[in-house]
C-alpha positions in Angstrom: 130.0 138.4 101.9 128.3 140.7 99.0 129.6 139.5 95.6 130.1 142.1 92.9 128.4 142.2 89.8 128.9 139.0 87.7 130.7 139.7 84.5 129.8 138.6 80.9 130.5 135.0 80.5 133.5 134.8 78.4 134.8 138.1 78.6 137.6 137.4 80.9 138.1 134.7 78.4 138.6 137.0 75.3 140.4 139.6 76.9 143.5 137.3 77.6 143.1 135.6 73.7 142.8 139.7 72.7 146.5 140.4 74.6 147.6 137.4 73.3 147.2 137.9 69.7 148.6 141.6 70.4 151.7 139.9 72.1 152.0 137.6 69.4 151.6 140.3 66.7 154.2 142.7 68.4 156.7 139.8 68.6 156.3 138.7 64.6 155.9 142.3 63.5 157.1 144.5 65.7 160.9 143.7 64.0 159.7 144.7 60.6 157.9 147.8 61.9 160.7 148.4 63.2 163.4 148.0 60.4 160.3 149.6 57.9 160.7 152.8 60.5 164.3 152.7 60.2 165.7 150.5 62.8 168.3 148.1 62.0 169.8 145.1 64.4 173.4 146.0 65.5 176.0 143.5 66.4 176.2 144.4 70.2 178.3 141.2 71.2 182.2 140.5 69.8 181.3 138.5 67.3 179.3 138.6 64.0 175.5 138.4 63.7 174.1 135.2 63.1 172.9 133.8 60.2 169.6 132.1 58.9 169.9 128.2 60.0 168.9 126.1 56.8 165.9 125.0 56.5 167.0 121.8 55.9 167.9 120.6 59.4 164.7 120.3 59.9 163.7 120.5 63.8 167.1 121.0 64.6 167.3 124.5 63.7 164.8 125.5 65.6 167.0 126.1 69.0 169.1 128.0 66.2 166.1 130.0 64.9 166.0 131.2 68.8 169.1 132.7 68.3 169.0 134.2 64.9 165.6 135.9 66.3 166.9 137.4 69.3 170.2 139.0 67.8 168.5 140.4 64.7 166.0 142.7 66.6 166.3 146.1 65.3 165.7 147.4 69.1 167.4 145.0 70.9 170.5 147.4 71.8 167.7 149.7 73.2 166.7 147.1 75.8 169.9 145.8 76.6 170.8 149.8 77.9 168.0 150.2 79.5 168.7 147.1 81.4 172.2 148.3 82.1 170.6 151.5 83.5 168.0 150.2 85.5 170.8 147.5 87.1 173.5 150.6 87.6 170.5 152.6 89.7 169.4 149.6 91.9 172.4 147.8 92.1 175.6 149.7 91.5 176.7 147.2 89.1 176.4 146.5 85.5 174.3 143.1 84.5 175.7 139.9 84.3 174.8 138.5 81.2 175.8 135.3 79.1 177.3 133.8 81.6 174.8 130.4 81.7 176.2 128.9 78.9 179.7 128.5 80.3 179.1 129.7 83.8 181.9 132.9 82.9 180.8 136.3 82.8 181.2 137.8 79.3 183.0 140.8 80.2 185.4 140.8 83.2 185.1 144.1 84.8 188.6 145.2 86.1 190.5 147.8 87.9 190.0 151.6 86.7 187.0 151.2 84.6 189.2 148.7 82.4 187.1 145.5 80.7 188.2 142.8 79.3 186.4 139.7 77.0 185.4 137.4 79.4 186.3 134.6 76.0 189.6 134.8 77.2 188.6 132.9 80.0 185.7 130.8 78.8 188.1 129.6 76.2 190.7 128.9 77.9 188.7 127.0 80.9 186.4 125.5 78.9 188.6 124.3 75.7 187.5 122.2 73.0 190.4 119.7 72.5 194.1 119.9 74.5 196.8 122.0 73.6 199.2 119.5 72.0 196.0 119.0 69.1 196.4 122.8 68.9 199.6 122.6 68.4 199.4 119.6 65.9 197.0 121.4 63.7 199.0 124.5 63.4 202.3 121.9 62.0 199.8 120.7 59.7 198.4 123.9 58.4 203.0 125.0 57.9 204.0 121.5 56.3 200.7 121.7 54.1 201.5 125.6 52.9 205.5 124.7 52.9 205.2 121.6 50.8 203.3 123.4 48.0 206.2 126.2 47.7 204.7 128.9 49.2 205.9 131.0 52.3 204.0 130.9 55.1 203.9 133.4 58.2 201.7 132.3 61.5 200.6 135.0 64.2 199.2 135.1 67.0 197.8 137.7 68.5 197.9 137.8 72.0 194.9 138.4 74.3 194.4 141.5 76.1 194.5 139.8 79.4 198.1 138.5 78.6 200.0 141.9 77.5 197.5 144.4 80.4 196.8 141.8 83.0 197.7 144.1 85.7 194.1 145.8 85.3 192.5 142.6 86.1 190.8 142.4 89.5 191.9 140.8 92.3 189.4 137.6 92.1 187.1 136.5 88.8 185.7 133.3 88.3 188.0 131.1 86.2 191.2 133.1 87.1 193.3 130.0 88.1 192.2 127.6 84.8 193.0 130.9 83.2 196.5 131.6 83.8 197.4 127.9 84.4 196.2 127.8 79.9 198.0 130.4 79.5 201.3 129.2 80.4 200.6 125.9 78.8 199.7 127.3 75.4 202.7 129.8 75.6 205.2 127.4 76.7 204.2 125.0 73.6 204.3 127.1 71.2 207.6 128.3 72.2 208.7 124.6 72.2 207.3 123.8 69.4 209.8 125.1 66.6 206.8 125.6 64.4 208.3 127.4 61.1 207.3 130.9 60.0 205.7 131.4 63.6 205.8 135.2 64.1 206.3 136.8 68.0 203.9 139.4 68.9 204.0 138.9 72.4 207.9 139.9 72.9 206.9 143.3 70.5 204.3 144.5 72.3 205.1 143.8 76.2 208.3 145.6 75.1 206.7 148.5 73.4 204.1 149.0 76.2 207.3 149.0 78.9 208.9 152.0 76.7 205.8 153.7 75.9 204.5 153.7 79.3 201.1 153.2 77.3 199.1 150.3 77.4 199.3 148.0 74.0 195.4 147.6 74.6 192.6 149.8 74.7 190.4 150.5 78.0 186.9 149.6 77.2 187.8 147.4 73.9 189.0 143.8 73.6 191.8 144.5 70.8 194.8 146.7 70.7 195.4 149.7 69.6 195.9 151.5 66.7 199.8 152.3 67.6 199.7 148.3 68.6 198.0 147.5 65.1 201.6 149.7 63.6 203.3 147.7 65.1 202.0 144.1 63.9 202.1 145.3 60.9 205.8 146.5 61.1 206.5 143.0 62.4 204.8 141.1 59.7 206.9 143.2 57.3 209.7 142.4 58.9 209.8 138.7 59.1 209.2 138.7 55.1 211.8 141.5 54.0 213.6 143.7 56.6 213.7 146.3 53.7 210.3 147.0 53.5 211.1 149.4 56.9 212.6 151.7 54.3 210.3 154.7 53.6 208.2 154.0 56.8 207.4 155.7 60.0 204.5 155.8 62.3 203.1 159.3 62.8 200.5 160.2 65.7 197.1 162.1 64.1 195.6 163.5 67.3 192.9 161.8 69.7 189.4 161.0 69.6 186.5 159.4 70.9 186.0 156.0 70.8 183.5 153.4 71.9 184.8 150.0 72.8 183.5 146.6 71.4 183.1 145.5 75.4 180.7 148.1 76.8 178.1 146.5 74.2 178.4 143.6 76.6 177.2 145.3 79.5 174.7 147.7 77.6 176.8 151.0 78.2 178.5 153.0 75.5 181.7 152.5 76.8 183.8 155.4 75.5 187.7 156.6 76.0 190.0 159.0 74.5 191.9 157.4 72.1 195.4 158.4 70.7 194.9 158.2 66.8 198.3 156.5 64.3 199.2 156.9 60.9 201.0 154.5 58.8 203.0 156.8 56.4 204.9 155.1 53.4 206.9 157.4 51.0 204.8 156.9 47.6 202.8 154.2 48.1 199.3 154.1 46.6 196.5 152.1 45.8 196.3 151.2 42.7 193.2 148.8 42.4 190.5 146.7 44.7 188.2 143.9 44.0 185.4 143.9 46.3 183.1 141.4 45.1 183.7 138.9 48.7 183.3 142.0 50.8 183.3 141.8 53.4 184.5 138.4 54.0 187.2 138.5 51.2 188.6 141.5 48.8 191.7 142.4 46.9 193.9 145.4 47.0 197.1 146.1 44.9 199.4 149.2 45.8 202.4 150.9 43.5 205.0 152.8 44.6 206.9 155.6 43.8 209.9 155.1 46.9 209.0 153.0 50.0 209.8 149.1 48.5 206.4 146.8 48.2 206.3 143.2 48.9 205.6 142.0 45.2 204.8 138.4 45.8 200.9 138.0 45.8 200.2 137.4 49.5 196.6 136.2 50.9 196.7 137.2 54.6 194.1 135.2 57.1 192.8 136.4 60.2 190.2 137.4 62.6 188.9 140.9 64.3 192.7 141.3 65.2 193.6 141.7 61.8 190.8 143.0 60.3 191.2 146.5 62.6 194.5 146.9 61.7 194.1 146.0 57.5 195.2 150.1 57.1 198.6 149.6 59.0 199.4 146.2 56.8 197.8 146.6 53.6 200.0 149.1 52.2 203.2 147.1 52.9 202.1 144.9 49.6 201.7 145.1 46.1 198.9 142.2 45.8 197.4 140.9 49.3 194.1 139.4 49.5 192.2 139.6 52.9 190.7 136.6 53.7 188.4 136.8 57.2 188.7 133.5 59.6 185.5 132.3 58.9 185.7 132.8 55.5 185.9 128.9 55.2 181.9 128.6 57.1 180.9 131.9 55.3 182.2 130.6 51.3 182.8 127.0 52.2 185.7 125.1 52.9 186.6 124.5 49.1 186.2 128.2 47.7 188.6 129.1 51.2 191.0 127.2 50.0 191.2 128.1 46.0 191.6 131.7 47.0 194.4 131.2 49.4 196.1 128.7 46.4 196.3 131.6 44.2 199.0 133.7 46.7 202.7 132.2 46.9 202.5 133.8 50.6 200.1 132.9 53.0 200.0 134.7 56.3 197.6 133.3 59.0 196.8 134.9 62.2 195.2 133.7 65.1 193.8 135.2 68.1 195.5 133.4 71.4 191.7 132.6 73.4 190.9 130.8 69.8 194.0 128.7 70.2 193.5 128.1 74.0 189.8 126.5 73.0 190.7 124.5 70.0 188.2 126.8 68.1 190.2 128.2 65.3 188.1 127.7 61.8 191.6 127.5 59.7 192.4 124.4 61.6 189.5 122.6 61.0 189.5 119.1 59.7 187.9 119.7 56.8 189.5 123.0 56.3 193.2 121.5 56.1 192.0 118.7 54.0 190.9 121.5 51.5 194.1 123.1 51.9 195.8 119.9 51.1 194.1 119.2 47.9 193.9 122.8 46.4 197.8 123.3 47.0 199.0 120.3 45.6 199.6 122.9 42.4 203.0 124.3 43.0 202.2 128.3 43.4 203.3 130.2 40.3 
């Protein structure tokens, strides 16, 4: 057998070290190329980006530093499309991804091109404590806020597979776990007597059978905007029924929108939306602190007509609440938004200072947090906060 020419000693050797060191200097530096050439990482997944791990767990934060790498590169969205592309062409279906740590897909891909947030299920399958500690928590959190004076109002805001489960598909994994949570959780917290507990659920299914409209976008794990009116419509309700004065809902045309769930897949998920107005008869904004934004900020309205609720409110609540601040806001005179992680993101104590200074506290809580025990307000260490900072009698 002829041999062909014998190479270099070595060379094969410093080839590989050469596209090493590139590899290594494209993963390091390719980022901050990037983000020098303009690039910027974009929160692709339902939830925010996240942060930094100290430095002071030592080798503990390094799975953490894993994670914090991978969602903060500047092209990341890039590859996760092209990976939906290449999957669509080969394999007619969208890729499966996230689905090792619980075993559940992270988006549910239903009937019509609808899509739902596959945390409804992992939450619910896979939950962090049982439902009656739920339930205890949340009659904590009311006799804690009660005792001190103040008014409390809790929400929940129901999932989208709950109010538009007739999109679902036939079979998904975790389907039977799913519903069989669902019915436990719902039946509790009807059972429960818990005060100042607010009904969305009745509101909405009834407003979707009216409509004819679904209470939930297509492509997007929250409501809508007419569904965001209307939780805010309710909320005004159950403090003063007067505050309807002066108010209507008004439709402003339609327009494109791209849902938080095709992100998921790595496809720009996008429907026709019908745009709502809030409308109140006079009411402006008269000031805003923004120096917690966008974690925490202060608005105050005035009115010339339409009645404000003049008590200073501090309302807390997740991504259901924060996409529908422009269709509660301007029901009050001074409201404070506080986001639900507010108490990992300014600490527990500084959480619970800023919601001592309201005399009304409104909490709301997405149903899938409540199904997995995973809600931050009702965290030990939260309510013990709580506890101390509203010992003071609100002014």
């Amino acid at each position: 057998m002829t041999e062909g020419p014998a190479r270099p000693p070595g060379r094969a050797g410093a080839r590989r070290r050469s596209v090493t060191a590139l590899a290594a200097l494209l993963f390091f530096f390719g980022p901050a190329l990037a983000y020098a050439a303009g690039e910027r990482a974009e929160q692709i997944e339902n939830r925010r980006l996240p942060g930094f791990p100290p430095l002071s767990q030592g080798l503990a934060a390094l799975p953490r530093v894993n994670d914090w790498a991978t969602a903060h590169l500047p092209l990341r969205r890039y590859a996760v499309r092209g990976h939906a592309a290449v999957s669509q062409a080969l394999f007619g279906q969208a890729p499966a991804y996230g689905a090792s740590a619980t075993g559940y897909p992270r988006v549910i891909e239903g009937r019509e091109g609808w899509l739902y947030f596959g945390d409804d299920v992992s939450e619910a399958c896979r939950p962090r404590r049982p439902v009656a500690g739920t339930v205890q928590r949340l009659r904590r959190l009311a006799g804690i806020v009660r005792r001190s004076g103040r008014r409390l109002v809790l929400a929940v805001a129901p999932d989208k597979t709950t109010i538009v489960p007739d999109r679902l598909p036939g079979r998904f994994p975790g389907q039977g776990c799913l519903a069989r949570r669902k019915q436990e959780l719902w039946a509790a917290l009807r059972a429960a007597g818990l005060p100042g507990l607010l009904d969305l659920r009745g509101p909405l299914e009834r407003a979707q059978r009216a409509s004819g409209e679904p209470a939930y976008w297509r492509t997007d794990s929250h409501w809508t905007e007419r569904s965001a009116g209307l939780f805010g419509a309710e909320l005004a309700r159950a403090l003063d029924p007067a505050l309807g004065r002066g108010t209507r809902l008004v439709r402003a045309g339609r327009a494109p929108r791209a849902g938080d769930l095709g992100g998921l897949l790595g496809t720009d998920a996008e429907e026709v939306i019908d745009r709502w107005r809030l409308v109140r008869e006079g009411v402006y904004q008269s000031g805003q602190e923004r120096q917690g934004y966008p974690v925490s900020f202060r608005t105050r309205h005035a009115s010339t007509a339409a009645p404000l609720y003049r008590e200073a409110t501090v309302i807390v609540g997740d991504s259901f609440t924060r996409n529908s601040l422009p269709w509660v806001l301007p029901y009050f005179a001074d409201v404070t938004y506080l986001r639900s992680d507010a108490p990992a993101t300014l600490g527990a104590d500084r959480f619970a200072a800023t919601v001592a200074g309201a005399g009304t506290v409104v909490v709301e809580i997405v149903e899938r947090h409540l199904a997995g025990g995973r809600a931050d307000p009702l965290e030990d260490a939260v309510l013990d906060a709580l506890e101390s900072a509203l010992r003071t009698p609100a002014r």
